[in-house]
DRENTI-851790 format. One record per residue: x, y, z of N, C-alpha, C in turn. Coordinates in steps of 0.02 Angstrom, whole numbers, plus 50000, padded with zeros to 5 digits. Layout:
<recs>
{{X Y Z} {X Y Z} {X Y Z}} ...
</recs>
This chain:
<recs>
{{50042 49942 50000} {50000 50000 50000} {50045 50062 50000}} {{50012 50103 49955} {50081 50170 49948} {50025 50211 49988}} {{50029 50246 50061} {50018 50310 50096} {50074 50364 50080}} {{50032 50413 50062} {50073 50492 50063} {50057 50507 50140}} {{50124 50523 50170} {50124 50567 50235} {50141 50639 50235}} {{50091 50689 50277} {50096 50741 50280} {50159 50784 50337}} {{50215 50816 50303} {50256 50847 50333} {50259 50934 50337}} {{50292 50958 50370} {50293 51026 50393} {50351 51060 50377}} {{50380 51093 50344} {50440 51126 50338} {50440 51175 50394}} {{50531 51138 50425} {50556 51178 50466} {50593 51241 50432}} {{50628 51218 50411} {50669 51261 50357} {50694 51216 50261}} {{50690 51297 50248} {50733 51235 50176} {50781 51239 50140}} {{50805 51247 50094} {50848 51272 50039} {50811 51241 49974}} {{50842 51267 49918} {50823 51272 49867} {50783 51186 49820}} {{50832 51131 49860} {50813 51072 49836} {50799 51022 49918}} {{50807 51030 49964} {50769 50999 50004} {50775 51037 50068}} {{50716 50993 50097} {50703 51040 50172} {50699 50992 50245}} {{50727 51016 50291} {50696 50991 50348} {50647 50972 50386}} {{50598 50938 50385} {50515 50936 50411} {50520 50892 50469}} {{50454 50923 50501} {50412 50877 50564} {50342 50846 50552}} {{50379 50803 50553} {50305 50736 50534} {50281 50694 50592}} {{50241 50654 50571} {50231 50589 50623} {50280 50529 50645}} {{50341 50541 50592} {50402 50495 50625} {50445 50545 50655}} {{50421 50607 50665} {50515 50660 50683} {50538 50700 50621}} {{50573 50725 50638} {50605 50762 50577} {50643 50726 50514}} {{50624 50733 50488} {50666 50701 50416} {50689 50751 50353}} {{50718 50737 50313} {50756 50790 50275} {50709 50736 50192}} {{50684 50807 50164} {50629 50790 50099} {50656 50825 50037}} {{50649 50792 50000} {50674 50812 49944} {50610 50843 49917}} {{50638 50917 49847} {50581 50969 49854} {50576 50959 49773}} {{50632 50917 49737} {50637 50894 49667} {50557 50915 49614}} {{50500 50903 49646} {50441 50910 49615} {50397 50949 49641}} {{50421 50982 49691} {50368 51034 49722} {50410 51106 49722}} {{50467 51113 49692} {50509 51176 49703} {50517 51208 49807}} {{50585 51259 49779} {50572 51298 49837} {50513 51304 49874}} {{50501 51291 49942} {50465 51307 49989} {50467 51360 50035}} {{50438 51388 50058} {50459 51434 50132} {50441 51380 50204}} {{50453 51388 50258} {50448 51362 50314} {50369 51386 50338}} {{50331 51310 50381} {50261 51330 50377} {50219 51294 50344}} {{50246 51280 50269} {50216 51247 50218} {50223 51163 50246}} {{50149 51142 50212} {50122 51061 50221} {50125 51032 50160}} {{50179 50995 50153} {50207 50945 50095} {50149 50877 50121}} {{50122 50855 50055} {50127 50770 50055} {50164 50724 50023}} {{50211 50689 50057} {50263 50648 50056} {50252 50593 50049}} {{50310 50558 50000} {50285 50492 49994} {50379 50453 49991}} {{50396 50424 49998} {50477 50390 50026} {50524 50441 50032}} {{50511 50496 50054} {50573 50556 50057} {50557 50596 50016}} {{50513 50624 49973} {50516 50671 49930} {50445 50702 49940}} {{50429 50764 49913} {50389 50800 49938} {50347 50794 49851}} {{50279 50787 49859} {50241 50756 49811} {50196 50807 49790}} {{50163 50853 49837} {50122 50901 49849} {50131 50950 49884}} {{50099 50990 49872} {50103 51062 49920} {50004 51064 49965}} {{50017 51059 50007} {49952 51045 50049} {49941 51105 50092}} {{49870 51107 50099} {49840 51162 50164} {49862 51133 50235}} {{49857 51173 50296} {49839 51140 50352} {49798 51075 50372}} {{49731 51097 50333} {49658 51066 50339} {49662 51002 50325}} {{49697 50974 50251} {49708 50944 50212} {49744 50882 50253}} {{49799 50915 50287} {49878 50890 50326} {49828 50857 50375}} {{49790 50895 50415} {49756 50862 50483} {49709 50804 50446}} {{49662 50829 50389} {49631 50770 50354} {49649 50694 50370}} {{49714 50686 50306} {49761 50650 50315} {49792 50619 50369}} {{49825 50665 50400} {49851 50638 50483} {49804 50599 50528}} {{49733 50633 50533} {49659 50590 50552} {49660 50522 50498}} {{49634 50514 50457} {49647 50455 50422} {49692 50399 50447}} {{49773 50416 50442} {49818 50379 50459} {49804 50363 50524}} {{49800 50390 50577} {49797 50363 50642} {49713 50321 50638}} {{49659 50330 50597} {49601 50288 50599} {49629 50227 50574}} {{49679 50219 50522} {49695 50163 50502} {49733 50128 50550}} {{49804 50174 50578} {49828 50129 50650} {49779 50108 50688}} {{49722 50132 50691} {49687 50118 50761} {49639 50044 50752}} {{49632 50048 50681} {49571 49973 50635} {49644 49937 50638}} {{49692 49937 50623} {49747 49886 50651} {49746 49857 50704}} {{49752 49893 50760} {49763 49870 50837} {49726 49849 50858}} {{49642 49858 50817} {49587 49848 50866} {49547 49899 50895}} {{49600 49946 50879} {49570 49995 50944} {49514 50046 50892}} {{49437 49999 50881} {49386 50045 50842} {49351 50102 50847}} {{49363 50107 50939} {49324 50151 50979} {49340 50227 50958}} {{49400 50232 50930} {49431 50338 50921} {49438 50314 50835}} {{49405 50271 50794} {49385 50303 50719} {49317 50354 50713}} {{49285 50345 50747} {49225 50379 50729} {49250 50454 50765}} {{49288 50459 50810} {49322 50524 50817} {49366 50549 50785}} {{49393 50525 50745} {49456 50529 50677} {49408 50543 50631}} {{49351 50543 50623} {49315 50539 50557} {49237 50598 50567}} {{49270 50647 50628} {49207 50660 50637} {49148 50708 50572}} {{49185 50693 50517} {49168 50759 50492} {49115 50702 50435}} {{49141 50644 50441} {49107 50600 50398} {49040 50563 50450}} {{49046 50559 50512} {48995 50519 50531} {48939 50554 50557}} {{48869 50510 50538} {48798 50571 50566} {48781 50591 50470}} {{48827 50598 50443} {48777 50629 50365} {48787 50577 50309}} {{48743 50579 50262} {48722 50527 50208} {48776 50541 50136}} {{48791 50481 50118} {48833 50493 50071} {48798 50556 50026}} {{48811 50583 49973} {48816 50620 49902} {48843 50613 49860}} {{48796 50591 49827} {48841 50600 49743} {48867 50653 49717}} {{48929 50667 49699} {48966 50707 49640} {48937 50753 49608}} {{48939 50794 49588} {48883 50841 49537} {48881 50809 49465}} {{48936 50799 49445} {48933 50766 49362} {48898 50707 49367}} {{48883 50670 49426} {48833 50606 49430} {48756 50619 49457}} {{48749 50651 49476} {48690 50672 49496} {48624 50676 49421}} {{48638 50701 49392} {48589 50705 49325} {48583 50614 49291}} {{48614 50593 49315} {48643 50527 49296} {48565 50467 49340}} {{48559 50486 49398} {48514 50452 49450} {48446 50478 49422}} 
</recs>
């Protein structure tokens, strides 16, 4: 399974940067996302920075990943708190599918 993880630039230079993620700091290569400023939310995928992401986006994601650690361990009870934004409302269709039903 390929997960993109969301990182934080501490600082950078021109081709990679320093970030704080969910493993610690690691050093990301910026090869496809150019210069960054510090602040900015990369999504990462084996060391290299893939995307340029919002905050919102980063926490999205970060929620996700820990719902998935948590359906690992067992521990089912804090997905529906990882997911609060999905549980309580009814799926929706897409707008380009909707004329479709």
């Amino acid at each position: 399974m390929c997960l993109g993880v969301p990182y934080r630039i501490i600082e950078s230079t021109a081709w990679v940067a320093r970030c704080a993620g969910p493993e610690g700091e690691q050093q990301i290569d910026l090869s496809l996302v150019g210069e960054q400023p510090p602040g900015t939310w990369l999504l990462t995928f084996l060391g290299a920075a893939r995307e340029v992401i919002d905050a919102d986006r980063a926490s999205a994601i970060n929620n996700a990943l820990a719902a998935l650690e948590a359906a690992m361990s067992g521990d089912t009870a804090r997905i529906d708190a990882l997911f609060a934004d999905l549980v309580g409302r009814e799926p929706s269709l897409p707008d380009h599918l909707k004329d479709l039903s």
